[in-house]
C-alpha positions in Angstrom: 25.9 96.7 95.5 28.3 99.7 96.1 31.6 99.4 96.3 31.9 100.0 100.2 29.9 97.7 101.2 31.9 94.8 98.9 35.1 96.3 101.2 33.2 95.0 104.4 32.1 91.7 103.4 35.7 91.3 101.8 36.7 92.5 105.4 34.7 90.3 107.7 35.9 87.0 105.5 39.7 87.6 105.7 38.8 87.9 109.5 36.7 84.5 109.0 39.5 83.1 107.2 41.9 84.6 110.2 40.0 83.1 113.2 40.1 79.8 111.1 43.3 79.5 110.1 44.7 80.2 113.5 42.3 77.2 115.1 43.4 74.8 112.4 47.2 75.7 113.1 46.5 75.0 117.3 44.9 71.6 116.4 47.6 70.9 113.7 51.0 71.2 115.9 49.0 70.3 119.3 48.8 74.0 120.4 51.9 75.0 119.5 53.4 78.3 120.8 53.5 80.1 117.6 49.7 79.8 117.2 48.6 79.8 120.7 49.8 83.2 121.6 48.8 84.4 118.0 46.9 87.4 118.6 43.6 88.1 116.2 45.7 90.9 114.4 48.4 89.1 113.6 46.4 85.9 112.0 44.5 88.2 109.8 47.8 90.1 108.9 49.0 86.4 107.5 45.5 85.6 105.6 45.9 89.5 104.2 48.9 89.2 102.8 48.4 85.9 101.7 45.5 87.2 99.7 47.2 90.1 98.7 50.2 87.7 97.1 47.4 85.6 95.7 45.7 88.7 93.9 49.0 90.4 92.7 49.9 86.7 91.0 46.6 86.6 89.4 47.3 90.0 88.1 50.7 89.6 86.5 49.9 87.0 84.6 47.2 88.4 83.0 47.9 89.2 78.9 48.9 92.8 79.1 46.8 93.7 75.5 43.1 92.1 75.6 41.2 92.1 72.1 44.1 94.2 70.5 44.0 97.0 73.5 46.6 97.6 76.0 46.1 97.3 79.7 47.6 100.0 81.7 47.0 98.7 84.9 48.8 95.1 83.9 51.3 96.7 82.1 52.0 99.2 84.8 52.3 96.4 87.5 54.1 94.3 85.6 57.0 97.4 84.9 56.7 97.5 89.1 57.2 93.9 89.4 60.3 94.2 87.2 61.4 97.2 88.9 61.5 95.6 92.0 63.2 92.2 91.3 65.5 94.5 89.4 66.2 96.7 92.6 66.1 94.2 94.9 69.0 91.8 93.3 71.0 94.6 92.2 70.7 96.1 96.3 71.9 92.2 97.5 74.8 92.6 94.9 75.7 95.5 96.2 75.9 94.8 99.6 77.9 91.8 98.9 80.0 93.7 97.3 80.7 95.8 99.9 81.4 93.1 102.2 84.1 92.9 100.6 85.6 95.5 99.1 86.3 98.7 100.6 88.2 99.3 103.8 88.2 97.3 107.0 84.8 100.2 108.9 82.9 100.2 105.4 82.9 96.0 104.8 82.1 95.8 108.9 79.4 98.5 108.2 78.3 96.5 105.3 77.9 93.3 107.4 75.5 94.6 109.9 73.6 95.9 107.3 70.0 94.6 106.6 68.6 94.3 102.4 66.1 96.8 103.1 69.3 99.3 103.9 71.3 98.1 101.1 68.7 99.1 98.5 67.8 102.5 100.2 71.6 103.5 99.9 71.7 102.0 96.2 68.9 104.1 95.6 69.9 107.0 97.2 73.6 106.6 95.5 71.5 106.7 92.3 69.1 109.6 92.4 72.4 111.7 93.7 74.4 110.1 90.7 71.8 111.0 88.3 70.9 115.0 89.7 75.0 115.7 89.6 75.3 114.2 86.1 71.7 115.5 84.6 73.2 117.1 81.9 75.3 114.9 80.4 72.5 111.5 80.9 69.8 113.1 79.9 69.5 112.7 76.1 67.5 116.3 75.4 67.3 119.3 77.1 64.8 120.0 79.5 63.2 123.2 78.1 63.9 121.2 74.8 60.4 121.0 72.7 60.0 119.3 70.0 57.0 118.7 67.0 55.4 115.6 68.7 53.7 116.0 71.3 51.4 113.3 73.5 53.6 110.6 72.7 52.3 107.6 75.0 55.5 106.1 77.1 56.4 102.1 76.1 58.2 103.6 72.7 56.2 100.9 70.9 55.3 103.2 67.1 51.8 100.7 67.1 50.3 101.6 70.4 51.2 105.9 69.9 55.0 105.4 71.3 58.2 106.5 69.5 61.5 105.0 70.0 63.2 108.4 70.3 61.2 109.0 73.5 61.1 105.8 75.6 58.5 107.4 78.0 57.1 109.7 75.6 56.8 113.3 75.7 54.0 116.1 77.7 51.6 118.5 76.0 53.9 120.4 74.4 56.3 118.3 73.6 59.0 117.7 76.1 60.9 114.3 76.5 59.6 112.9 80.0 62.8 111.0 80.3 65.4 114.3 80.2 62.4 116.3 82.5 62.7 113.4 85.0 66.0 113.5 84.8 66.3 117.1 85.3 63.9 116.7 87.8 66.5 114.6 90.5 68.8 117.6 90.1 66.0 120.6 90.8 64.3 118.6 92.9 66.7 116.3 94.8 69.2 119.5 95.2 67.4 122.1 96.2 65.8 119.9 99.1 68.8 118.6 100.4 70.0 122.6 100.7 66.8 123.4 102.1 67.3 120.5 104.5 71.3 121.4 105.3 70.2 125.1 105.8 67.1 123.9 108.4 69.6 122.1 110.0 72.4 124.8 110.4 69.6 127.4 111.4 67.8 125.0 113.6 70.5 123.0 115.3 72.4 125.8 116.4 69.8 127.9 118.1 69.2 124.7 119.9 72.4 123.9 121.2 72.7 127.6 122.4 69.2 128.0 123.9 70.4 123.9 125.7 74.2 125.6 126.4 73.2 128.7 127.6 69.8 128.5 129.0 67.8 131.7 130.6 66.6 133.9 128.9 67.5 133.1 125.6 65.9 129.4 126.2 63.2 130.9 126.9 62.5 133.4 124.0 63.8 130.9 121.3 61.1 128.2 122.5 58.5 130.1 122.5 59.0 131.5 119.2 59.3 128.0 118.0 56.0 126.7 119.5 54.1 130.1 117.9 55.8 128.7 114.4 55.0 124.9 115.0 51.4 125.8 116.0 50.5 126.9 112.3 50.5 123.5 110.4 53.8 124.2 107.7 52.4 123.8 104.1 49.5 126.3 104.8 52.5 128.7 106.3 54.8 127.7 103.4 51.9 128.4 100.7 50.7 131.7 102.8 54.8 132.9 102.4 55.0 131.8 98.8 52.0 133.3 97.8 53.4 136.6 99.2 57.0 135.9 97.9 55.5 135.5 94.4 54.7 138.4 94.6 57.8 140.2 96.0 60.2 138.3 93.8 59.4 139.7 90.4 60.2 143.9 91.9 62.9 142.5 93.9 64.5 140.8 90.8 65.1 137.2 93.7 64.5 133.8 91.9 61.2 132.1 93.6 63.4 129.4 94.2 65.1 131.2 97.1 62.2 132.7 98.9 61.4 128.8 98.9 64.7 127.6 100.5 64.5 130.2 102.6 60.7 129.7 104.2 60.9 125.8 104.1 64.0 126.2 105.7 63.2 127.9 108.5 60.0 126.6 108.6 61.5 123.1 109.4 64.4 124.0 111.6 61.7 124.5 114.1 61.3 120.8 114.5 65.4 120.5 114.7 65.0 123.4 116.9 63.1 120.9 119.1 65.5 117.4 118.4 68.7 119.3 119.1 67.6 121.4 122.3 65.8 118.2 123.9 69.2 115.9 123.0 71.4 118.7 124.1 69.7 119.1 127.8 70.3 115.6 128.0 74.2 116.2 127.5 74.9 119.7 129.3 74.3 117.8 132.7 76.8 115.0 131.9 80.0 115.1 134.0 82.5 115.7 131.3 80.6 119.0 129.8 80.7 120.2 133.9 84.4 118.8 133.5 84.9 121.2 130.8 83.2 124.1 131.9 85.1 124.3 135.2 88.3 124.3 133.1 86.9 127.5 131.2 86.3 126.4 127.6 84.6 128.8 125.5 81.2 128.6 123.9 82.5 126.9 120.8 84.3 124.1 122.4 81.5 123.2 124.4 79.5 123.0 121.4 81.7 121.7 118.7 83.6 119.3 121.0 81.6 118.7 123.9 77.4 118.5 122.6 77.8 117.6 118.8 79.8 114.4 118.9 77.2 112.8 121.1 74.2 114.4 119.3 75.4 113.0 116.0 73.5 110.2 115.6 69.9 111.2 116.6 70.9 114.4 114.3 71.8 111.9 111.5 68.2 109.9 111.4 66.7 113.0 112.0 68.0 114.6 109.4 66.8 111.6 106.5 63.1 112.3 108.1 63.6 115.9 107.7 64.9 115.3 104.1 61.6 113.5 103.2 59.1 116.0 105.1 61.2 118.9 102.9 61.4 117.3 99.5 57.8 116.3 99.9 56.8 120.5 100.9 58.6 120.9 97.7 56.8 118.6 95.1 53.5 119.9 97.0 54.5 123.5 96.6 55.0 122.8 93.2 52.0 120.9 92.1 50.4 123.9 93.6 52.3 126.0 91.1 54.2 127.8 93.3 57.2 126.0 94.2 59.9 125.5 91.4 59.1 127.2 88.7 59.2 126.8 84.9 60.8 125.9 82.8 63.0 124.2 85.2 61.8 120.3 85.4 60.3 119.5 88.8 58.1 116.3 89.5 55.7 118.0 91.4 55.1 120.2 88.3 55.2 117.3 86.3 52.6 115.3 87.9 50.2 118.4 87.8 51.1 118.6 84.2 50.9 115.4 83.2 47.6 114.4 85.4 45.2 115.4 82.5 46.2 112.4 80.6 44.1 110.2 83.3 41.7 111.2 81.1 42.3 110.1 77.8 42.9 106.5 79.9 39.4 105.2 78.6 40.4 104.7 74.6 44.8 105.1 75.4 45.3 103.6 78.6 49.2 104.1 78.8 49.0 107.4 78.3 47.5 107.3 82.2 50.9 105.7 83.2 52.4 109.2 82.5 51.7 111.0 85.5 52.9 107.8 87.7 56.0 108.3 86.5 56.9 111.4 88.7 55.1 110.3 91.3 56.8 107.1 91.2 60.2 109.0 91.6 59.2 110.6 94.6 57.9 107.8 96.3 61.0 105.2 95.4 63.0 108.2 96.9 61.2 108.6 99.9 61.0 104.7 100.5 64.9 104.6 100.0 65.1 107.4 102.7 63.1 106.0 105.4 64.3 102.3 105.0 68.2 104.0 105.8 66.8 106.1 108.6 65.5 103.0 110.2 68.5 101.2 110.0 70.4 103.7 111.3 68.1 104.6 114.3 68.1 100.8 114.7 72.2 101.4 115.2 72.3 104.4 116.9 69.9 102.9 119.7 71.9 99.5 120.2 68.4 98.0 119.7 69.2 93.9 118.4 66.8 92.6 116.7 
């Protein structure tokens, strides 16, 4: 039976096991609220997760070595497991400690916020800890290579590990712990100055094309909608491509044609966010207020539109973080984003993909790759779960 076709019958029971469990809850509290206005959706949400709970217990306590062999998969999930607990206790700690330590706006700021925040701004405090201080946690360099090469992660000597290099080392023998490492401060930096740079080039043409209006309104938008109609990674890789080329005769660093493209590549969509919040504002009687009293340009903009724009700006600006650091790690799984031998995780998960297939007779060599990729997507995670909390602010929403 192929493997789709177990999906659907796995599919049609949890809906089974939905519609059922939602009957037996009407007749078991006498038709309660909570399970007469259940829609379908939402009972088979419960009986999915339920399942899913079910499953992921069944799989961590399952021996992680079976006849002498190690399990990647177990072994894996149970690091994820750990991980978790880990970050999630250490995210409640540090909320409660800000409760109550700090000054009188960061312990009220502290109190409205949710766990979910508290470990996306742990985890965000980390990554930017760990990319300012690269050099001095890492313990080798990251062009550093050294004699053994293909060392499988764990450090364990018995199962192809070496204590030395706690998650082992690439095809040519680079530590993967001082290239991740490395990796926060290429890749973590250079997207937040792509992102800052989008946001300068974007936010200001949209304030002046709000402010100003006429003409220049109109020629601004329309060459943002002719840039937003070409989808942005195909554009970025078209422009890299080209800028590969370019860079060598023009002595540039690849780096910067990248900053540069994503950059303005993206401050089209804050084109978009600041003109549409700053129409909103121009019309408001204050800004009238001040025009009639013959401020200048700047004031109107500095004073005036940006204080009120700040918070949409602020959420918009994590998305926009995410969407660039992600056009990064693309770029540079495609091989021409950051280049070598600088340490990028993009790079690294292209590099360190081929070990998926050695997974058959040394299955924790395949947990290799999953470490980059792991870093990006606890990064992005972080990000998104403080952008919701702070749209949640910004829109006085209660939950």
């Amino acid at each position: 039976m192929s493997w789709w076709l177990w999906i659907l019958i796995l599919a049609v029971a949890i809906g089974a096991a939905a519609w059922i469990f939602r009957l037996s809850g009407r007749l078991a509290t006498a038709n309660a609220p909570f399970f007469r206005d259940m829609p379908f959706g939402v009972a088979y949400g419960y009986v999915f997760g339920a399942l899913a709970l079910v499953a992921g217990i069944w799989l961590y306590v399952q021996p992680a070595e079976l006849n002498g062999a190690p399990r990647a998969s177990v072994i894996f999930f149970h690091w994820a497991v750990h991980g978790f607990i880990l970050f999630a206790v250490t995210a409640y700690l540090f909320r409660l400690l800000g409760k109550h330590v700090g000054t009188q706006a960061s312990r009220r700021l502290f109190r409205s916020m949710p766990v979910t925040a508290a470990f996306g701004c742990l985890t965000i405090l980390i990554y930017a800890v760990v990319a300012v201080f690269a050099g001095l946690i890492a313990p080798y360099g990251q062009e550093e290579v050294f004699a053994t090469a293909n060392v499988v992660p764990g450090g364990n000597p018995a199962l192809g590990g070496n204590p030395d290099f706690p998650l082992g080392t690439d095809q040519i023998g680079r530590d993967i712990l001082s290239r991740l490492i490395y990796g926060a401060q290429n890749t973590v930096g250079i997207a937040f100055a792509t992102t800052l740079l989008a946001f300068l080039l974007g936010g200001s043409l949209g304030f002046l094309a709000a402010t100003l209006g006429g003409w220049l309104d109109q020629l601004l938008s329309r060459a943002v909608d002719v840039l937003m109609a070409i989808p942005a990674l195909i554009f970025a890789l078209l422009l890299m491509t080209i800028a590969s080329v370019w860079a060598p005769s023009l002595g540039i660093p690849l780096t910067l044609f990248m900053v540069i493209i994503i950059a303005v590549i993206d401050s089209t969509r804050v084109f978009r966010l600041a003109r549409a919040v700053a129409m909103n504002i121009v019309v408001m009687d204050y800004v009238e207020a001040a025009k009639l009293r013959g401020e200048n340009l700047g004031y109107l903009i500095f004073q005036e539109i940006l204080p009120n724009a700040t918070a949409p700006l602020l959420a918009e600006f994590g998305l926009r973080f995410c969407f660039v650091f992600l056009t990064i790690a693309s770029l540079s799984f495609l091989g021409i984003g950051i280049q070598p031998p600088l340490a990028d995780w993009g790079t690294m998960v292209r590099d360190l993909s081929q070990f998926i297939n050695f997974a058959s007779f040394a299955p924790l060599v395949a947990t290799a790759p999953l470490l980059a990729a792991g870093a990006i997507a606890l990064l992005t995670v972080a990000v998104n779960f403080v952008v919701d909390w702070m749209l949640n602010k910004s829109s006085g929403l209660k939950e």
